[in-house]
C-alpha positions in Angstrom: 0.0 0.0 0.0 2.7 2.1 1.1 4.6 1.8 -2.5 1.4 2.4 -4.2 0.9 5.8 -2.4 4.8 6.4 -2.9 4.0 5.8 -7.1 1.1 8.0 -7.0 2.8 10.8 -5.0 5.8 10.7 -7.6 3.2 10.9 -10.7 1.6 13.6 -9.2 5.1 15.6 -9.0 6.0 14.5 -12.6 2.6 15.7 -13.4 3.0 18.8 -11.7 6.3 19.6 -13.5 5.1 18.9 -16.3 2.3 20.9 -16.4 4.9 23.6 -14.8 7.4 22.8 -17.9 4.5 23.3 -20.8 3.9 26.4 -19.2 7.6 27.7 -18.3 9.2 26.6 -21.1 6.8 28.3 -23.8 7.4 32.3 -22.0 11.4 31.2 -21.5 10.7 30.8 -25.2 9.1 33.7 -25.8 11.4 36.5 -23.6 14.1 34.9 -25.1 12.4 35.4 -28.6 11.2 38.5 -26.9 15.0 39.9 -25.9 16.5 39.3 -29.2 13.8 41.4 -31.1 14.5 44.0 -28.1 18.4 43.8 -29.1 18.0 43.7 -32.6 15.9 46.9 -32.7 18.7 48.6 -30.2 21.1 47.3 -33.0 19.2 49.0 -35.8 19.1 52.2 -33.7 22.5 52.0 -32.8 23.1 51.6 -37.1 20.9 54.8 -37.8 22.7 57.0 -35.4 25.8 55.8 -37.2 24.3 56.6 -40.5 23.5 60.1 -39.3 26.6 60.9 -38.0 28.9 59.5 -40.9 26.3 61.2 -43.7 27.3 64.7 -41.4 30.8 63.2 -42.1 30.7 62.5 -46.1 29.2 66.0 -46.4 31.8 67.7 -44.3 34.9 65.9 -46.3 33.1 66.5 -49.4 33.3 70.2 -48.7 37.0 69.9 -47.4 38.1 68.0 -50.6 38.7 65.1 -48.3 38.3 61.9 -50.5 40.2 59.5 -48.0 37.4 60.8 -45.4 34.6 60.4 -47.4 35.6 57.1 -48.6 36.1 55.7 -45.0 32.4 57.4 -44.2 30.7 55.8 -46.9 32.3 52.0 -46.0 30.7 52.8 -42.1 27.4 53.5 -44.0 27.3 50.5 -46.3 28.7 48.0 -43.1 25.5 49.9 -40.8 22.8 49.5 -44.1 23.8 46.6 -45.2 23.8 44.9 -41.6 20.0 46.9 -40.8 19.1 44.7 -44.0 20.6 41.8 -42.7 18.7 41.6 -39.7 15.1 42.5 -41.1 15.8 39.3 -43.8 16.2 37.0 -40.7 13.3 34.6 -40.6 12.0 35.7 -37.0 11.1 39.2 -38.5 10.0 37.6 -41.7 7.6 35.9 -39.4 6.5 39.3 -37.9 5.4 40.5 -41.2 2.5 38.4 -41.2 1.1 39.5 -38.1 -1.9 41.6 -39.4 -1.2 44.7 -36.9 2.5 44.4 -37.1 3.2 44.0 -40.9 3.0 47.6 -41.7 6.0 48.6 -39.3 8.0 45.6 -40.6 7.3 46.3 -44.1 8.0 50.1 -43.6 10.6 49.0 -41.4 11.9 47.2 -44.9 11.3 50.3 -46.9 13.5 52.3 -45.1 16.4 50.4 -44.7 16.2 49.6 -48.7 16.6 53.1 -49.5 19.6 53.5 -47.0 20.5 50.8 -49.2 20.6 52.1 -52.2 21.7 55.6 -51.3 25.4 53.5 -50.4 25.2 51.3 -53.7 23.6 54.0 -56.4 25.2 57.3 -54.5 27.7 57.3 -52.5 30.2 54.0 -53.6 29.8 56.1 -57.5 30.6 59.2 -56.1 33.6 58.0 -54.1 34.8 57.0 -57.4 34.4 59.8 -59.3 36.3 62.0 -56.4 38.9 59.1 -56.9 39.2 59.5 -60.7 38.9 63.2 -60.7 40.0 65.1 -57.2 38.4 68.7 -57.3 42.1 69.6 -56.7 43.1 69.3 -59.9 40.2 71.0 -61.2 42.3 74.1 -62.0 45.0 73.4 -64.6 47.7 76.3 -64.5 45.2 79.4 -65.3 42.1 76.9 -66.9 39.9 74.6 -65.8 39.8 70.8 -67.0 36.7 70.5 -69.3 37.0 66.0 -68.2 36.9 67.3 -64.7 33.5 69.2 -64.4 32.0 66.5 -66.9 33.1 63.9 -64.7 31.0 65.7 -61.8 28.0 66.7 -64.0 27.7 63.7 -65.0 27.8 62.5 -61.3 25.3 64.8 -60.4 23.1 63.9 -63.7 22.7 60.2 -63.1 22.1 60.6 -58.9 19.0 63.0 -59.7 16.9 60.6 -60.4 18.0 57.8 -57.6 17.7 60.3 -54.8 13.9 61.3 -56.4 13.0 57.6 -55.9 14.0 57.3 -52.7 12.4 60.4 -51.5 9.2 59.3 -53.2 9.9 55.8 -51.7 10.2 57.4 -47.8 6.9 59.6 -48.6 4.9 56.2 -49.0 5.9 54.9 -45.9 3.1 56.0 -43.4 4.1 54.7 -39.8 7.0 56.7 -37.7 9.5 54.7 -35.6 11.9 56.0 -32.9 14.2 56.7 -35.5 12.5 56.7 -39.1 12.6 60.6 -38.6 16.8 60.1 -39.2 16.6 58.7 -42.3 14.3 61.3 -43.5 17.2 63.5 -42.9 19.9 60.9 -44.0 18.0 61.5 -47.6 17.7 65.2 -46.7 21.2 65.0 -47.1 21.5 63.6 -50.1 19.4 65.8 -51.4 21.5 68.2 -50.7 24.2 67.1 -53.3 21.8 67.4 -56.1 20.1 70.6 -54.9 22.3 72.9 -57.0 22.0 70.9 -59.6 18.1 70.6 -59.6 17.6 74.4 -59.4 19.9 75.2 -62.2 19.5 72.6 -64.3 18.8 74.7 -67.1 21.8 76.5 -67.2 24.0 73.8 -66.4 22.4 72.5 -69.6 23.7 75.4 -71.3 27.5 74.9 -69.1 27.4 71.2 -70.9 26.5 72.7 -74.5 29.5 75.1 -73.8 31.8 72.9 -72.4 30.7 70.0 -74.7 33.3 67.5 -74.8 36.6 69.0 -74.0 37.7 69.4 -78.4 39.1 72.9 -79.2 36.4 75.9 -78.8 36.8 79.8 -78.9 34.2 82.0 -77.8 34.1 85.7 -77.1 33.4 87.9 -74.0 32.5 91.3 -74.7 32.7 93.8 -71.9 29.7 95.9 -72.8 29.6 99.4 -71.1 27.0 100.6 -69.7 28.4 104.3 -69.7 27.9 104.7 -73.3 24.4 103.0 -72.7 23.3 100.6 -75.8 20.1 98.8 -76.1 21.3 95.6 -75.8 23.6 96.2 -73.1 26.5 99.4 -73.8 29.2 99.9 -76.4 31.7 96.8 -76.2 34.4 98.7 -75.1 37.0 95.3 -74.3 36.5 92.2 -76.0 38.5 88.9 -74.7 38.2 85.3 -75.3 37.6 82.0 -73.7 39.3 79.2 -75.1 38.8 75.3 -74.7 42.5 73.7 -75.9 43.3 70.4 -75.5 41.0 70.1 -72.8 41.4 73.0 -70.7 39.3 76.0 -70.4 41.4 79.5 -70.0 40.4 83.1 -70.0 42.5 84.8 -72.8 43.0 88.9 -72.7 41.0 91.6 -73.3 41.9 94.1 -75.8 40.3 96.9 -77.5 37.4 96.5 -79.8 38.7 98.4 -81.9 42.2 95.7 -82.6 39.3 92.7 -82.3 36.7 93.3 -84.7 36.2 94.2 -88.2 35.2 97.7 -88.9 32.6 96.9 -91.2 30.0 94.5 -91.1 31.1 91.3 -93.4 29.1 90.7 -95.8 28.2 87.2 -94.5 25.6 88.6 -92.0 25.4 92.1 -93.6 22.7 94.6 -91.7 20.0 95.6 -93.8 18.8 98.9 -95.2 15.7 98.4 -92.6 18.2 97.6 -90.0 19.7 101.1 -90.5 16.2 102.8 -90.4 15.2 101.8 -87.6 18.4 101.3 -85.7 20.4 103.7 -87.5 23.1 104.5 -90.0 25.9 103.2 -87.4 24.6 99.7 -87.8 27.1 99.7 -91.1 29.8 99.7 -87.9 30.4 96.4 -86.4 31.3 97.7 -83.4 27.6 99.3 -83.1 25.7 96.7 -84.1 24.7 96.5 -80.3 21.9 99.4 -81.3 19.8 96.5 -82.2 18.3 95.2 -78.9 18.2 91.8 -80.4 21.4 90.0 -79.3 20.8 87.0 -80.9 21.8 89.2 -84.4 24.4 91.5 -82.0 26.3 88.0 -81.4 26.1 86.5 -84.4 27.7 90.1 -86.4 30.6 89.8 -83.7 31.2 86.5 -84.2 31.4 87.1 -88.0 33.6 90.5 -87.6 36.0 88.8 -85.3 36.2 85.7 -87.5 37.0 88.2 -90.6 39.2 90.2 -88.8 41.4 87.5 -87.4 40.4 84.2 -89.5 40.0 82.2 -86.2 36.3 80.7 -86.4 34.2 81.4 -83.1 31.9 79.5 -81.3 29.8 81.9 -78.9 29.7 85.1 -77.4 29.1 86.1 -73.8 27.9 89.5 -73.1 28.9 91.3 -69.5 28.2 94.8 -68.8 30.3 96.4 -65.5 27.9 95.2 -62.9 29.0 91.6 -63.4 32.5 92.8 -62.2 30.9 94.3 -58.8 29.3 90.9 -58.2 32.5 88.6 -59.2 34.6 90.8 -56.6 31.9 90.2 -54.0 32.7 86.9 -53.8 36.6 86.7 -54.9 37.6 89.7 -53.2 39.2 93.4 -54.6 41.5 93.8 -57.4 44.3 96.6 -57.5 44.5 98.0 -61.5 48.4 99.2 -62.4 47.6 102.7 -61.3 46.8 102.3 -58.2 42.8 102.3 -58.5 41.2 100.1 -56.1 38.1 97.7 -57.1 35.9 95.4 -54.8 32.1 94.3 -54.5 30.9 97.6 -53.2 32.6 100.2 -55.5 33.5 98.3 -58.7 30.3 99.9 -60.6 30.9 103.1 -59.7 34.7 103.5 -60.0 34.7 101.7 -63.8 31.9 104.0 -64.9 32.1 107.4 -63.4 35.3 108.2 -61.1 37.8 106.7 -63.8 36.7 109.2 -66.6 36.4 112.2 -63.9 40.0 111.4 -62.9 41.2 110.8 -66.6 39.4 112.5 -69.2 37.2 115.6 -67.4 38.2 119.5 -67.9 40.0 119.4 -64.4 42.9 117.2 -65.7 45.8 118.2 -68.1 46.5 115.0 -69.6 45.7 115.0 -73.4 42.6 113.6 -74.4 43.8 110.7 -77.0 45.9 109.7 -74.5 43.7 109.5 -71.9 41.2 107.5 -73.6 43.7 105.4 -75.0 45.0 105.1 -71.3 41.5 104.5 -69.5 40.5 101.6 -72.3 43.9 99.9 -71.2 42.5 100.2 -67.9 39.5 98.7 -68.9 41.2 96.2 -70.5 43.6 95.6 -67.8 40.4 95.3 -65.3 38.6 92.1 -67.4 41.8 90.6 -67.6 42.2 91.1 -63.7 39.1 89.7 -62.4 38.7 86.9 -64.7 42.3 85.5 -63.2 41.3 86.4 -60.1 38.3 84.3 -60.2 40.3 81.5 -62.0 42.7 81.8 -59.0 40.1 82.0 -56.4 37.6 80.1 -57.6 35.5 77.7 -54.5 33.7 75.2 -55.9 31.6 75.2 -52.7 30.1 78.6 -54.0 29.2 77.5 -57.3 25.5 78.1 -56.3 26.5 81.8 -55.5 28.4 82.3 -58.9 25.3 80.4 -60.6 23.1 82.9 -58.9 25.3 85.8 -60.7 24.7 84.2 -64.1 21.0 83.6 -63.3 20.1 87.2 -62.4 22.5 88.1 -65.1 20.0 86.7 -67.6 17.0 88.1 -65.8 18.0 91.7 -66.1 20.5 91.4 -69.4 23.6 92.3 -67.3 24.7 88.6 -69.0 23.6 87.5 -72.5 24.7 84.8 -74.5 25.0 84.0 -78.3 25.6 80.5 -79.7 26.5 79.7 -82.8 25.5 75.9 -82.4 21.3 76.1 -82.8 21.0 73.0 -80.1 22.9 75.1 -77.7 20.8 78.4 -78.5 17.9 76.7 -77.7 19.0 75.8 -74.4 20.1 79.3 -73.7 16.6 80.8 -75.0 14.9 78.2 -72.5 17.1 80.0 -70.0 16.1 83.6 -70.7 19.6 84.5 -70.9 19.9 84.9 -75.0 18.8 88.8 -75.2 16.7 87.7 -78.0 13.3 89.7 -78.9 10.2 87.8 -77.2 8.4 85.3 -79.9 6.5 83.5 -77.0 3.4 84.6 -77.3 2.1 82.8 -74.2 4.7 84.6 -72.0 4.0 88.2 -73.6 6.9 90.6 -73.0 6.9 94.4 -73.8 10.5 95.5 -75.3 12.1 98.9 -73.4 15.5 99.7 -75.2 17.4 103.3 -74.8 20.3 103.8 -76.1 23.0 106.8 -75.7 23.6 108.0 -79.8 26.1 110.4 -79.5 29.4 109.3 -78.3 29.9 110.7 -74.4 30.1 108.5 -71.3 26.7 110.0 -70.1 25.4 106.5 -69.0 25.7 106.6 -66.0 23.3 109.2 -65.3 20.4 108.1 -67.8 17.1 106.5 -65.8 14.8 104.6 -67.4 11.4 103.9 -65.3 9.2 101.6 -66.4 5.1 100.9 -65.4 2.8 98.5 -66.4 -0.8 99.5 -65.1 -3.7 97.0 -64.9 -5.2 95.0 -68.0 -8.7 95.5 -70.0 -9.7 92.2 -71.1 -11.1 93.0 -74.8 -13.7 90.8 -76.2 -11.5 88.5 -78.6 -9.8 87.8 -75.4 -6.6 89.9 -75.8 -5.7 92.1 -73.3 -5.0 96.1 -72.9 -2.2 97.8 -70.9 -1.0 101.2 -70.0 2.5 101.5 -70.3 4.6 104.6 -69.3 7.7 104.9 -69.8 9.6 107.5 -68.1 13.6 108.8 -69.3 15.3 111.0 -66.7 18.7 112.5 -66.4 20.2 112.5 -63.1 23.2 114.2 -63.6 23.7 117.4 -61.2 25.3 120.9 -62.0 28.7 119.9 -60.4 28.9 116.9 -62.2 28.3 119.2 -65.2 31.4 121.6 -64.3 33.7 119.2 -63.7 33.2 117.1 -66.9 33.9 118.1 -69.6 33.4 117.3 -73.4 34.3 113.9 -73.5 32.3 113.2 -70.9 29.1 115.2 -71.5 29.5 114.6 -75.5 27.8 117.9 -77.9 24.7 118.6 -75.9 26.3 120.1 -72.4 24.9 117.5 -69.9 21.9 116.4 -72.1 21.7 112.9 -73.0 21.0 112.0 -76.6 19.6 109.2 -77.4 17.7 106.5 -79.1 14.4 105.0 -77.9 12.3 101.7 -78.9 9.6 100.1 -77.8 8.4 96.9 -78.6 4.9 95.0 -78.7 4.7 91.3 -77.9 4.6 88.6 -79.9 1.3 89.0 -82.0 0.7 92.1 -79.7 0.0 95.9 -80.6 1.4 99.2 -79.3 -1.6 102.2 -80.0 -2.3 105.4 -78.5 1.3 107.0 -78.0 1.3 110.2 -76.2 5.0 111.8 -75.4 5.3 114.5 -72.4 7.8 116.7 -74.6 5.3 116.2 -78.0 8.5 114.3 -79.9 6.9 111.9 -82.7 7.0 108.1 -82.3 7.4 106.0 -85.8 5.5 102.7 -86.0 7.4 99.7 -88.0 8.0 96.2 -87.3 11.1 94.2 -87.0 11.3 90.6 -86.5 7.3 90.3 -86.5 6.9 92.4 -83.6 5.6 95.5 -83.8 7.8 98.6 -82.4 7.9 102.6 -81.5 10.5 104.2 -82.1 12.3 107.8 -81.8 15.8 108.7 -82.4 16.6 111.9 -82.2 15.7 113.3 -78.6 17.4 115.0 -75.8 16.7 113.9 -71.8 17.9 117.0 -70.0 18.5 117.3 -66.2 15.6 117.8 -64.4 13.2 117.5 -67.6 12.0 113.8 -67.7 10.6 112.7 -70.6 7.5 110.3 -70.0 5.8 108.2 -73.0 2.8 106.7 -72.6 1.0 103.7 -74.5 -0.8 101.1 -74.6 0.1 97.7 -75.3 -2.2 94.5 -76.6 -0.9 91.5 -76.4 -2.4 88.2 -78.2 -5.8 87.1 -77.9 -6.4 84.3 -75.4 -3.2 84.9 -73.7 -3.8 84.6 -69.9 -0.1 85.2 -68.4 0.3 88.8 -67.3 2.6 91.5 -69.3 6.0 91.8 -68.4 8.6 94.2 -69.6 12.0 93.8 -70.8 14.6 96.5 -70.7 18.1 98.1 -71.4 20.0 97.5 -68.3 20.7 101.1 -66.4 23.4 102.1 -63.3 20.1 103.7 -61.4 21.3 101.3 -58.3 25.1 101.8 -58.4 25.2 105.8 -57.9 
């Protein structure tokens, strides 16, 4: 009996341990299982923190020119991703996924890491490459810039556009937050931030690519266009210098006179017409005052021809920079001293080049004898272009190339920079950009056309305003639309400035301003109802299909404004609002 009760007792404790085990063993199971989930997701956090930190890391080296740096920061990243992915493949996460309430995270949890993925594979390893290939410091060959180098990078950027866009787009589907999704947001921030110059300029870099295109021998001119003997499509091109692409290095040549650069003449090749000369005048036969014409597509193309005839070297392009461009360049690369002492920076550059030079050179208050003197203050001139563009060779940061994009960009926008290209796929580009000077044939975007010009040789420029006003629109029943323009030309020049000139400064008319006017309708558009303050007669014609007003023989004296108004129709059914394009002025530089 006694073993019998023994046997039972000893079941009942196996039974009782048993029962103890089945439950026991299944939650020792499960923390365990519970603790490695819990120390994989610390690992994963511990991975994105790194990711954070070495994408600060790649971006700082990047800007320091540090390859080594950037090439150990992007193996830390790929190790971190690729372990993150390692650990969501594992089968006890894979398992996760099909929990109804928990496969979103996982699968968002997949998502994320893919992209940090693929930002290493499709980003950051090519890029390593190219800065091993082609280190920014050798960008500068003696006083150029290798044409393989800034392809090398363009094309970089090019092909990365489109990777980063996906994985933004991927990271805006994902629509649950962890602890530390928020980081790779940023991680991808980041790379965003490689491409962002290149996104919001990629039409002009288009045109950089056109005018770099693939390193073979190019020459293209840069006239310095001055804005003190005031043209209508920028000033008289008082220095012209080159920019040459030779065996696949991009240098800034010297300036010279225009006068030693271009043909007198117009060649025959792109001869001005007899219309031409009636509406722009008889000094259109002159090469050098071809720049009458607003129209810069036609003002390249003549000094690309005169040049070409002149010195039988074929040319590519011309670039178009009137004195303000200087101002800007030496905001960012710092002053320039010229050879006779003459000081120029960011802040004075404008002022000094257009004014103070011929006041300390050529006015009635110096002795020195006038040829001289000019011949003197074009050397200057000269000397100056040549100057800056070697400074900016010489200082040149490729971490501001957003700042000197910005020049070119606002360049375009107010004709301080045009562009001329001889190549018609090229032109395009640079049309797209606004940057060609051209007259307005988009007759969706309608533009009114504001051009003065100075016609009697003096430097009286810098004192010419020219005010512009576009007043609200009359929608006419065919569906075009009615402005009121006015158009106001002042002289601010003051009786001292008067005194102290002198003839080849104030020209014939004794601190008047002589000049041409014309005014241009949009694209299919009409100009009607002139009225002029000072009763002077506007002459209707067209030129390029646009209609135009136009006056050149007038006088703006000091303190007697002259004000036109008119009214302006653009196209019927065209919805975009008027805007105005105008001769560039030195208003904000006095």
């Amino acid at each position: 009996m006694k073993e019998n009760k023994d046997i039972e007792q000893n079941e009942r404790r196996l039974r009782i341990i048993r029962d103890a085990l089945f439950i026991v063993i299944p939650l020792i199971i499960i923390v365990f299982i519970f603790l490695t989930y819990i120390k994989d997701i610390k690992t994963i956090i511990n991975e994105v923190d790194t990711l954070r930190y070495e994408m600060d890391s790649v971006l700082t080296s990047i800007k320091s020119n540090d390859s080594e740096m950037v090439e150990a920061s992007v193996y830390h990243i790929d190790e971190s991703s690729k372990h993150m992915q390692y650990i969501l493949s594992e089968k006890k996460w894979k398992l996760l996924s099909h929990i109804p309430y928990i496969k979103k995270y996982i699968r968002s949890a997949d998502t994320l890491v893919d992209v940090v993925v693929n930002a290493s594979d499709d980003v950051l390893k090519p890029g390593v490459e190219v800065m091993k290939q082609y280190p920014l410091s050798q960008l500068k060959s003696g006083d150029g810039f290798r044409v393989d180098t800034i392809n090398a990078y363009l094309d970089y950027l090019e092909k990365i556009e489109p990777e980063i866009e996906d994985m933004t787009s991927s990271i805006s589907q994902v629509k649950v937050t962890f602890s530390r999704s928020g980081n790779i947001s940023k991680y991808v921030d980041k790379l965003n931030s490689l491409t962002a110059a290149y996104k919001e300029n990629g039409e002009y870099i288009q045109i950089f690519r056109e005018f770099l295109g693939d390193g073979s021998d190019r020459m293209y001119l840069v006239a310095a266009q001055n804005s003190s003997e005031i043209r209508a499509s920028g000033g008289f091109p008082g220095s012209v210098g080159t920019i040459r692409i030779e065996n696949g290095v991009m240098s800034i040549g010297d300036f010279q006179t225009v006068y030693k650069v271009l043909s007198e003449r117009v060649p025959e090749s792109v001869q001005v017409t007899e219309h031409e000369k009636t509406i722009f005048s008889s000094w259109m036969r002159l090469s050098r005052d071809v720049c009458y014409n607003p129209d810069f597509e036609r003002v390249g193309s003549i000094w690309a021809h005169s040049y070409e005839s002149r010195n039988g070297i074929h040319v590519d392009g011309v670039i178009s920079l009137t004195p303000v461009i200087i101002q800007k360049i030496l905001k960012y690369t710092g002053g320039v001293t010229l050879s006779d002492g003459t000081q120029l920076n960011g802040d004075n550059a404008t002022k000094v080049l257009q004014k103070e030079l011929y006041y300390k050179y050529l006015s009635n208050r110096t002795d020195t004898n006038i040829s001289n003197a000019n011949d003197y203050v074009d050397a200057l001139f000269a000397e100056t272009a040549k100057l800056v563009m070697s400074k900016f060779v010489s200082e040149f940061d490729y971490k501001m190339i957003s700042q000197y994009a910005q020049i070119f960009i606002d360049g375009g926008k107010d004709r301080t920079i045009l562009m001329w290209m001889e190549n018609e796929k090229a032109q395009t580009y640079v049309r797209e950009a606004g940057c060609s000077g051209g007259l307005n044939h988009d007759k969706e975007h309608p533009q009114a056309g504001v051009y003065f010009s100075c016609s009697y040789a003096s430097k009286m420029g810098w004192f010419i305003n020219l005010d512009t006003q576009i007043g609200d629109s009359v929608i006419n029943t065919d569906g075009s639309r009615t402005y009121d323009m006015t158009v106001v030309m002042s002289n601010a020049i003051v009786s001292d400035d008067i005194y102290k000139a002198g003839e080849y400064i104030l020209g014939a008319q004794n601190g008047g301003i002589k000049g041409f006017i014309h005014l241009f309708a949009p694209e299919g558009g009409t100009i009607s109802d002139i009225t002029t303050s000072n009763s002077m007669k506007m002459v209707l014609d067209e030129y390029e299909g646009l209609q135009l007003a136009y006056n050149l023989n007038f006088v703006v004296y000091a303190d007697k404004p002259i004000t036109i108004k008119y009214k302006v129709t653009t196209a019927p059914g065209v919805d975009e609002p008027l805007t105005v394009s105008k001769t560039p002025t030195l208003q904000e530089y006095r």
